[in-house]
C-alpha positions as CSV (number, residue, x, y, z in Angstrom):
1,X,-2.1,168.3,-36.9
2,X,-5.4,169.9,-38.3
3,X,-3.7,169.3,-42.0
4,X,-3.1,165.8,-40.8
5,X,-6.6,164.8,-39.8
6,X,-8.0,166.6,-42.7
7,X,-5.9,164.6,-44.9
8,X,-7.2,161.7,-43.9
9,X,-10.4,162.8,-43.6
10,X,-10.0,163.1,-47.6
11,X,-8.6,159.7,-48.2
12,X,-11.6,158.1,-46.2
13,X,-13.6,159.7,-47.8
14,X,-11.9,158.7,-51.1
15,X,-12.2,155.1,-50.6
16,X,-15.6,155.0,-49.1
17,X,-16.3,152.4,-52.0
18,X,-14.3,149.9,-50.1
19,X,-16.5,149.1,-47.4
20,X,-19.5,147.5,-49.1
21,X,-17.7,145.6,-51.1
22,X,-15.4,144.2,-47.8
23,X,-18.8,143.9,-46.2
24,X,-19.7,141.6,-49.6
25,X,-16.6,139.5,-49.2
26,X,-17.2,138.9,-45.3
27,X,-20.7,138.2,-45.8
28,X,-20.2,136.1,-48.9
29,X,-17.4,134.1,-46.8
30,X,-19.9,134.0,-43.8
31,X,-22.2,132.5,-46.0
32,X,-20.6,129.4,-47.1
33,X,-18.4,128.5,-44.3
34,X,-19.8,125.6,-42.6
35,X,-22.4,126.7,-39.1
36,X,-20.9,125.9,-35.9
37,X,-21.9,122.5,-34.4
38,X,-24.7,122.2,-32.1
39,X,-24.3,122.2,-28.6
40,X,-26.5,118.8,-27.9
41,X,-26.6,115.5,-29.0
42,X,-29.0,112.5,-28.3
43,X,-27.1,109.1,-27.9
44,X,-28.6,105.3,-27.4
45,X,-27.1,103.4,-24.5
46,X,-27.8,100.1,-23.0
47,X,-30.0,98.8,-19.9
48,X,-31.2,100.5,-16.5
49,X,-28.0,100.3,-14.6
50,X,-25.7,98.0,-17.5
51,X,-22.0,99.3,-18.3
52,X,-23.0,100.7,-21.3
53,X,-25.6,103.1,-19.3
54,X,-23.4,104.1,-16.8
55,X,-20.5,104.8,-19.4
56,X,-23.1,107.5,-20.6
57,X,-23.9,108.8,-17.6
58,X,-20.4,109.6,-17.0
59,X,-20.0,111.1,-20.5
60,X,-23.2,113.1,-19.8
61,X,-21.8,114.7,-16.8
62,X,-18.5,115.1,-18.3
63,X,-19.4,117.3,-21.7
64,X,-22.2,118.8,-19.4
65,X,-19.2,120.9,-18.0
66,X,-18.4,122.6,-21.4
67,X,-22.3,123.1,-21.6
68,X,-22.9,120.4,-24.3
69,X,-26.2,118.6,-23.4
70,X,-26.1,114.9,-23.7
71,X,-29.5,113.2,-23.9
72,X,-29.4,109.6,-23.3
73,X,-32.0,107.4,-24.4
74,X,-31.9,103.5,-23.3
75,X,-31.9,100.6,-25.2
76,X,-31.6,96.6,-25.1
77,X,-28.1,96.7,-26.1
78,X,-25.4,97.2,-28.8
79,X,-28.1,95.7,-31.9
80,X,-31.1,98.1,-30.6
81,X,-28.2,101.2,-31.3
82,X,-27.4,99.9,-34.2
83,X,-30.4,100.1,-35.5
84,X,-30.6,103.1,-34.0
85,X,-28.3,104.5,-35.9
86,X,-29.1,103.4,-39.1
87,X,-32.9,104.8,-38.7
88,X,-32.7,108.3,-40.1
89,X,-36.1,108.9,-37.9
90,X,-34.9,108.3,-34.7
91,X,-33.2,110.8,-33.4
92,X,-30.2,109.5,-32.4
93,X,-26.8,110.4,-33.2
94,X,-24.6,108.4,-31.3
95,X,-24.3,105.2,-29.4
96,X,-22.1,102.2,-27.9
97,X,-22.1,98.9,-30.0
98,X,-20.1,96.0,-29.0
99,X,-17.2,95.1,-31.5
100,X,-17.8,92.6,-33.6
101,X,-21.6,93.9,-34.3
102,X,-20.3,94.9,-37.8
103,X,-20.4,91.3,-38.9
104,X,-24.1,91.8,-38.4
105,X,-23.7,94.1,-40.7
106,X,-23.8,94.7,-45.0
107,X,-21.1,96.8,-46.8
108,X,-23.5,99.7,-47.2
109,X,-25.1,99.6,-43.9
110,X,-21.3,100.0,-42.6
111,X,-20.2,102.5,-44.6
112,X,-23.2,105.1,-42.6
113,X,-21.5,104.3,-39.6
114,X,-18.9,106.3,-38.3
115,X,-16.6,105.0,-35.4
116,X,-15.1,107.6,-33.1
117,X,-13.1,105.0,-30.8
118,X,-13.2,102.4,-29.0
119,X,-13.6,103.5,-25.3
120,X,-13.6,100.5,-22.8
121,X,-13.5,96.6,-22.7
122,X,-16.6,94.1,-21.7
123,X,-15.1,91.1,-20.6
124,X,-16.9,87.6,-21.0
125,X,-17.4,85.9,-18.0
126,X,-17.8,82.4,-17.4
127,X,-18.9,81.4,-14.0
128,X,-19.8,77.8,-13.0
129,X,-20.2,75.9,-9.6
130,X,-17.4,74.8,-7.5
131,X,-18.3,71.1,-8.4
132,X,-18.5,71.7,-12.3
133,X,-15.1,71.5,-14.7
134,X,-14.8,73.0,-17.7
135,X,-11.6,73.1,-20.0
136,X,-13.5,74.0,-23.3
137,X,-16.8,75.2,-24.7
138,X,-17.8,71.4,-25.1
139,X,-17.6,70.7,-22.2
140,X,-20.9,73.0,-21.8
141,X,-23.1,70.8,-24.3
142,X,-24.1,68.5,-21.4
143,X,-24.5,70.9,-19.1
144,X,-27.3,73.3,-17.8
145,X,-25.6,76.8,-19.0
146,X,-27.0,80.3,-19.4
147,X,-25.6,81.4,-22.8
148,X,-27.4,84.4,-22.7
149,X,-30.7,86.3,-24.6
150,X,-31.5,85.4,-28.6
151,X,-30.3,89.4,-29.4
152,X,-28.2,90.2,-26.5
153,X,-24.7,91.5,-26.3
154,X,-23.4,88.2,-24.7
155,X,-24.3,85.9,-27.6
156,X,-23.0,87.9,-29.7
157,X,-19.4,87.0,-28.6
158,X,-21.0,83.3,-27.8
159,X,-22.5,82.4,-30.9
160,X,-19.0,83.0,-32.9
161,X,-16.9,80.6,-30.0
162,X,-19.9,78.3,-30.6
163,X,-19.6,77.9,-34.1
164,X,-15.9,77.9,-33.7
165,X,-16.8,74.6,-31.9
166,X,-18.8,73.1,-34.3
167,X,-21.9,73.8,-31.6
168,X,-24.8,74.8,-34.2
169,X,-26.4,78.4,-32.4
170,X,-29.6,77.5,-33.7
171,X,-30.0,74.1,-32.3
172,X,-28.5,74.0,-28.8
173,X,-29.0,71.6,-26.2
174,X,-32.0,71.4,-24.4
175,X,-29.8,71.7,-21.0
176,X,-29.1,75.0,-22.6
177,X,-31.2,78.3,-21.6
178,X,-31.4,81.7,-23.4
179,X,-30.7,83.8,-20.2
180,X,-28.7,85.9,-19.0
181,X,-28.5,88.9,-16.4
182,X,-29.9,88.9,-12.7
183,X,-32.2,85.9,-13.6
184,X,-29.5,84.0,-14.8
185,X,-27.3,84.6,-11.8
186,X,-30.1,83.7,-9.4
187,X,-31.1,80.6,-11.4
188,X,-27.0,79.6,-11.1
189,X,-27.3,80.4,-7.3
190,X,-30.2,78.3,-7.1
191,X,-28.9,75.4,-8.8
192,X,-30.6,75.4,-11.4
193,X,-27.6,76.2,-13.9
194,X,-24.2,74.5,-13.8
195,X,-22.9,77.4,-15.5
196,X,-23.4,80.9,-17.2
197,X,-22.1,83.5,-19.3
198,X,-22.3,86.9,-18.7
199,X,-21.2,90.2,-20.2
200,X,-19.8,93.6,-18.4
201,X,-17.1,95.5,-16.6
202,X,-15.2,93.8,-13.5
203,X,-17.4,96.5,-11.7
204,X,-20.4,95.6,-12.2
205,X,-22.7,94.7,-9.4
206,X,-23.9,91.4,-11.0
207,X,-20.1,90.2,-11.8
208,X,-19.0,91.7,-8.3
209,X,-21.8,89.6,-6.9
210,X,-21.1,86.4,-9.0
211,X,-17.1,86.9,-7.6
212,X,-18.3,87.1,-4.0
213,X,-20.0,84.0,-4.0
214,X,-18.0,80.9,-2.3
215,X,-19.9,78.3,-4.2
216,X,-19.2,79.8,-7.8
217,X,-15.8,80.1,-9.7
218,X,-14.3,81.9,-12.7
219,X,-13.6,79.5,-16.1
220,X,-10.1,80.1,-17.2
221,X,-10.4,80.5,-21.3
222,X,-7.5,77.9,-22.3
223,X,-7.8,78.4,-25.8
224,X,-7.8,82.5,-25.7
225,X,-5.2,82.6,-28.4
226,X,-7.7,80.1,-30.9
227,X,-10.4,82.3,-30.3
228,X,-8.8,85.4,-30.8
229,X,-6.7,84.4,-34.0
230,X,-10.9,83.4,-35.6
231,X,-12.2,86.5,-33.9
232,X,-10.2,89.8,-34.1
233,X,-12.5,91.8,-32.6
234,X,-12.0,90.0,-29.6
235,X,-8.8,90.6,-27.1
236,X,-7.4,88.2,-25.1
237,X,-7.1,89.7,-21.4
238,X,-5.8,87.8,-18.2
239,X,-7.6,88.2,-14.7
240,X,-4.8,88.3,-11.6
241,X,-5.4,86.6,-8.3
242,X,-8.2,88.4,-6.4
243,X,-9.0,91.4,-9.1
244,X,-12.6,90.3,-9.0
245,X,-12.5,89.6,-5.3
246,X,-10.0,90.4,-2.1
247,X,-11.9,89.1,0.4
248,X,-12.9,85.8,-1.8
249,X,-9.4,85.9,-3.3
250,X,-11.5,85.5,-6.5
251,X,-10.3,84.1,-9.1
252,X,-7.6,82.2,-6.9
253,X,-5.1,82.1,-9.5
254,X,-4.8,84.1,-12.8
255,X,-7.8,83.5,-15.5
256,X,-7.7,84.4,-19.1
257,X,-10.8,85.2,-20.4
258,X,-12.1,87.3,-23.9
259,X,-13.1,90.5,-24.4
260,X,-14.8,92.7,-27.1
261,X,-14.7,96.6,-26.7
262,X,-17.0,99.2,-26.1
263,X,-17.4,101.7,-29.3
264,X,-18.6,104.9,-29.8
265,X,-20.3,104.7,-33.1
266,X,-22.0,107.8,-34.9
267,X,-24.2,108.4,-37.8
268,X,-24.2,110.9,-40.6
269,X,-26.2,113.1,-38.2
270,X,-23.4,113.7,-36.0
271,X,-21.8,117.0,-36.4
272,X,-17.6,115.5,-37.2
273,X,-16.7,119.2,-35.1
274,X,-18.4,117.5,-32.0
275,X,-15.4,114.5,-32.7
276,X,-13.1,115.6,-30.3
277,X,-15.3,117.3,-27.4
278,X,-17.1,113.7,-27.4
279,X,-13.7,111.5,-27.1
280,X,-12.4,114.2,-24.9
281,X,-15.2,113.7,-22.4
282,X,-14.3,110.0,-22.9
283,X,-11.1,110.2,-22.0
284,X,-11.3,111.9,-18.9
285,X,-14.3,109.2,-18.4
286,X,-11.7,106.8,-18.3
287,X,-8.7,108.5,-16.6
288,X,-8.5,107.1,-13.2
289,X,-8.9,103.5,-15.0
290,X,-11.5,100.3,-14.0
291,X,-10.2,97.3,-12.6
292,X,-9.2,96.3,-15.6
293,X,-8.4,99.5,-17.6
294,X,-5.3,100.8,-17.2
295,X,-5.3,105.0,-16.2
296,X,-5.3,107.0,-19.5
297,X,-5.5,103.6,-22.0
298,X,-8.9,104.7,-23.7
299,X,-10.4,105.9,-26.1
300,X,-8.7,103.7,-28.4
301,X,-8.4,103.8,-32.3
302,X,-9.0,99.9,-32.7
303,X,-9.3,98.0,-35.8
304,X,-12.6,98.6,-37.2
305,X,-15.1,97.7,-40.4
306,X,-16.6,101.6,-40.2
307,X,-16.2,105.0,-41.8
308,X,-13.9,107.0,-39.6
309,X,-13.9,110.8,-39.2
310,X,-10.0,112.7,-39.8
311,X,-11.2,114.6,-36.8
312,X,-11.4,111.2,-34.9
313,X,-7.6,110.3,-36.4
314,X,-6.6,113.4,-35.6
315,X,-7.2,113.3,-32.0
316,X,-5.8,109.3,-31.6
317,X,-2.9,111.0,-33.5
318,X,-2.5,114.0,-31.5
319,X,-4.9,114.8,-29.0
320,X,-6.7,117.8,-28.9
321,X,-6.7,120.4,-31.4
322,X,-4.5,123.4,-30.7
323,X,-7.3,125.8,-29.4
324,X,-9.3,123.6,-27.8
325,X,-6.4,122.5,-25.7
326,X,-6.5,126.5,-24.0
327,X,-9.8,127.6,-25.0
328,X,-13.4,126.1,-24.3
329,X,-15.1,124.0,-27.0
330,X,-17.8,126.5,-28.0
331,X,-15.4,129.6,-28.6
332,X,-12.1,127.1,-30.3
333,X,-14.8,125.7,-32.5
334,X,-15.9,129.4,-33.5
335,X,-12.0,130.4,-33.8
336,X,-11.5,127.5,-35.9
337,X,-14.3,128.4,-38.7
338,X,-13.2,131.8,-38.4
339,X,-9.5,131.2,-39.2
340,X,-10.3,129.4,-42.0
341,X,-11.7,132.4,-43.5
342,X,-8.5,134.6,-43.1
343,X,-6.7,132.8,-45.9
344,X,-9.5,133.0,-48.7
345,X,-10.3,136.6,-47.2
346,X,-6.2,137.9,-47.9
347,X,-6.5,136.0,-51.4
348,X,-9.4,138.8,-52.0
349,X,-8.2,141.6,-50.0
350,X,-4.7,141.4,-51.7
351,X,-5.5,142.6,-55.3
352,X,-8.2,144.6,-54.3
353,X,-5.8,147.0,-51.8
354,X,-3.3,146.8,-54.5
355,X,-6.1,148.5,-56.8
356,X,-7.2,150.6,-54.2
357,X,-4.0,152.7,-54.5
358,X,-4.4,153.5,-58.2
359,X,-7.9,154.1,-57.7
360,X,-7.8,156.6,-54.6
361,X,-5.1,158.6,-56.8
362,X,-7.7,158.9,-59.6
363,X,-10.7,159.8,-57.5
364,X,-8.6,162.4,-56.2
365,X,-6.7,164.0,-59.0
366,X,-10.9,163.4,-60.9
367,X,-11.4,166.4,-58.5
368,X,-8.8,168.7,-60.7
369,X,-8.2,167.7,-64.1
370,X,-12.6,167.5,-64.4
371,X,-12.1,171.4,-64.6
372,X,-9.6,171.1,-67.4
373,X,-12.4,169.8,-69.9
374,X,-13.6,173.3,-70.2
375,X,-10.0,174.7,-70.7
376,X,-9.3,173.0,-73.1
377,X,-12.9,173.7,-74.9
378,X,-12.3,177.1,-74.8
379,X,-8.6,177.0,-76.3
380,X,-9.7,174.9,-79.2
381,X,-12.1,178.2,-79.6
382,X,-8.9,180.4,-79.8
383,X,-7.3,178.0,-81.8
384,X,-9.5,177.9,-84.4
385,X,-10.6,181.8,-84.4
386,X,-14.2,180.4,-83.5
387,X,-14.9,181.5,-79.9
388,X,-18.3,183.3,-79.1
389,X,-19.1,186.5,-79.4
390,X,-19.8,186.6,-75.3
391,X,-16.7,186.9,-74.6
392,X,-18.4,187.8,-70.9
393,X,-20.6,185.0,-70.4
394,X,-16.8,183.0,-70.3
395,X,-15.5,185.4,-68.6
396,X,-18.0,185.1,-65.9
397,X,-18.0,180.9,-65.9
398,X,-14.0,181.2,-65.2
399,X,-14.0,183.9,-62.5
400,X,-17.0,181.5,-61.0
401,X,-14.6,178.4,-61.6
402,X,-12.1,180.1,-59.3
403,X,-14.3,180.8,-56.6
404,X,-15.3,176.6,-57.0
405,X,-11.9,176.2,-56.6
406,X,-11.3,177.4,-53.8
407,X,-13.3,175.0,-51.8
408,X,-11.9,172.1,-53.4
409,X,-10.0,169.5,-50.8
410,X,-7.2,167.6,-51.9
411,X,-4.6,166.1,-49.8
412,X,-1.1,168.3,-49.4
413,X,0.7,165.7,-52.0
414,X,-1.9,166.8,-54.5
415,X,-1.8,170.7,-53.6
416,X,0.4,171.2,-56.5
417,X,-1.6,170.5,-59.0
418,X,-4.1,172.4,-57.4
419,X,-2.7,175.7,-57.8
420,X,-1.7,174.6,-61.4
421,X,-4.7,174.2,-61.9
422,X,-5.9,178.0,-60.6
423,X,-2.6,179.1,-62.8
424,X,-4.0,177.7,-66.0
425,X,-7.5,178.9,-65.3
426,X,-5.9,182.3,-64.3
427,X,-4.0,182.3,-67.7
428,X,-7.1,181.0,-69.6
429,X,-9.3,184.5,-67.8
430,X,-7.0,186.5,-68.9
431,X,-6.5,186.2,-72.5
432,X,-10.3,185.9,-73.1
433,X,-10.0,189.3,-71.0
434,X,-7.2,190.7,-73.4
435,X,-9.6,189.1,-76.2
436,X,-12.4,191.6,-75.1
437,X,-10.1,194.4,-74.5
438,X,-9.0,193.9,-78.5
439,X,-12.9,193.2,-79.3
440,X,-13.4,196.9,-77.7
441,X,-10.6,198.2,-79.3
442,X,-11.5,197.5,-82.7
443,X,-15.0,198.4,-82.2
């Protein structure tokens, strides 16, 4: 056992010059592998108490429990975060814009946006009073309607229908008001409108309000299928029989109306690892389902005008990758990096162990045949009649050699040569001592 551990001992020691230069590979490896994403985010949302805003607040909560801090910063709607986004200064990496913003939009101001998924519909809602009819948009033109704010979310689905029309955006009718929102609502309960658009999820207090109401009704969208064959980012999405209100059985009968989505839109500031953590936390955000929403229908990967991440594909494709479906996010994201090393690291480690063999027999057979140098001096000096007079001052080096010897270590394979080695010296001492003996002799 003690030859055992001594052996090794030897070979450690042997290939001591292995370890800085792994330590060089790791560290060079280390180096250039990409950091691990941060663990915060900021991200633009919408108005106090608005769909977008509460959508957030659920997402917050949600990636808070893998410890990823979610700062949410609110906004006027779906143009504010574009902007946003496309304002390197401001801080924010991610926010919900309304589909069809991208026709706002330039090629190059597109391509620095990066769409994770779409994660939840905004139905349009038309609401007049009991007394008012309306089949189609122009029916509206001599009517007092709320078609929402200049830069809101709601005109930018209206404006599109509008022009669809023939109904010039920039020259309405002076029946026509720029509202939306609580005041339009209480200006529609008033009297003072014959009809309004609005923009949110079936949930939302102010559409929940507007469906409780006995003196207001839903507008059934009759041309759905024109609108969405002009507009693709819109979907066409029918109402049943008291969805918006039991107790009002509101609408009474089933309503189609239009609906852009909800999307999660980053900029190049967002981390792509972060992709699947964020639509993760989305979809468990939208598990249970809205009134509308089917259970486990979003996050969606919906035709889109963006960049899109293969992280983002990846999980619409498959889900979650394989560690983070078993691990948490912070320690699958470091096992990820880390694998990724392994493959470049074998590529390296493979021809250097397959050196190291050659290597660790040479540093260890260094320790014998070094003492052969002076062997061999001494028999070209016997060869060639020309060795020293001092035939005792080599004497004296070889008998000290042997005593050297003797506290060389080599492994047990490499004993052999050892005691050659002691042989050859032996043989060596003793003709230079039958050299002096002659030397004595003749003198």
């Amino acid at each position: 056992m003690n030859r055992i551990v001594q052996d090794l001992s030897i070979m450690l020691r042997a290939n001591l010059w292995l370890v800085p230069v792994l330590a060089a590979l790791v560290a060079a490896l280390f180096y250039f592998v990409a950091p691990p994403p941060p663990m915060h985010a900021t991200m633009s949302t919408g108005g106090m108490g608005g769909g977008y805003t509460q959508f957030a607040e659920k997402l917050r909560d949600e990636l808070a429990k893998e410890g990823f801090e979610l700062k949410l910063v609110n906004s006027t709607g779906s143009r504010e975060n574009t902007q946003r986004l496309l304002d390197k200064k401001s801080g924010i990496n991610l926010a919900l814009l309304q589909s069809g913003q991208e026709l706002e939009l330039n090629s190059q101001q597109r391509a620095k946006l990066i769409q994770l998924g779409a994660v939840f519909q905004e139905p349009l809602w038309l609401f007049t009073r009991k007394d008012v009819t309306v089949d189609a948009l122009s029916d509206l033109v001599p009517l007092r309607t709320a078609i929402g704010a200049a830069n809101g979310g709601t005109r930018m689905v209206v404006d599109p229908m509008l022009a669809a029309n023939k109904i010039d955006s920039h020259n309405l009718p002076q029946t026509w008001r720029a509202i939306t929102g609580k005041k339009a609502l209480a200006a529609l309960l008033d009297e003072q409108l014959d009809a309004a658009f609005f923009l949110g999820p079936a949930e939302s207090p102010l559409i929940q309000q507007a469906a409780s109401h006995p003196e207001l009704q839903l507008v059934n969208f009759t041309q759905a299928d024109a609108y969405t064959a002009r507009m693709p980012f819109l979907n066409e999405l029918e109402i049943g029989p008291g969805l918006l209100n039991l107790a009002t059985n509101q609408p009474p009968q089933t309503v189609t109306t239009l609906s852009p989505v909800a999307m999660l839109v980053a900029n190049d500031s967002f981390h792509p690892a972060l992709t699947a953590l964020i639509l993760a936390a989305a979809q468990e955000v939208m598990r249970a389902g809205t009134l509308i929403d089917a259970p486990n229908a979003w996050p969606k990967n919906k035709p889109h005008e963006f960049s899109t991440l293969t992280e983002a594909q990846y999980f619409h494709d498959k889900g979650l990758p394989l560690l983070q479906r078993y691990l948490p996010f912070r320690i699958a994201s470091l096992a990820d990096r880390y694998i990724i090393l392994v493959i470049p690291l074998l590529v390296l480690l493979f021809p250097l162990f397959k050196v190291a063999g050659p290597i660790y027999r040479w540093r260890i057979r260094a320790r014998i045949y070094r003492w052969y140098k002076y062997l061999r001096d001494i028999d070209k000096q016997f060869s060639n009649d020309t060795l020293p007079e001092h035939v005792d001052y080599e004497i004296q080096r070889l008998t000290e050699m042997q005593d050297e010897l003797a506290k060389v270590e080599v492994p047990l394979s490499y004993t052999n040569e050892l005691y050659e080695l002691h042989l050859h010296v032996r043989y060596v001492l003793k003709r230079l001592e039958s050299l002096k003996e002659q030397h004595n002799n003749a003198s």
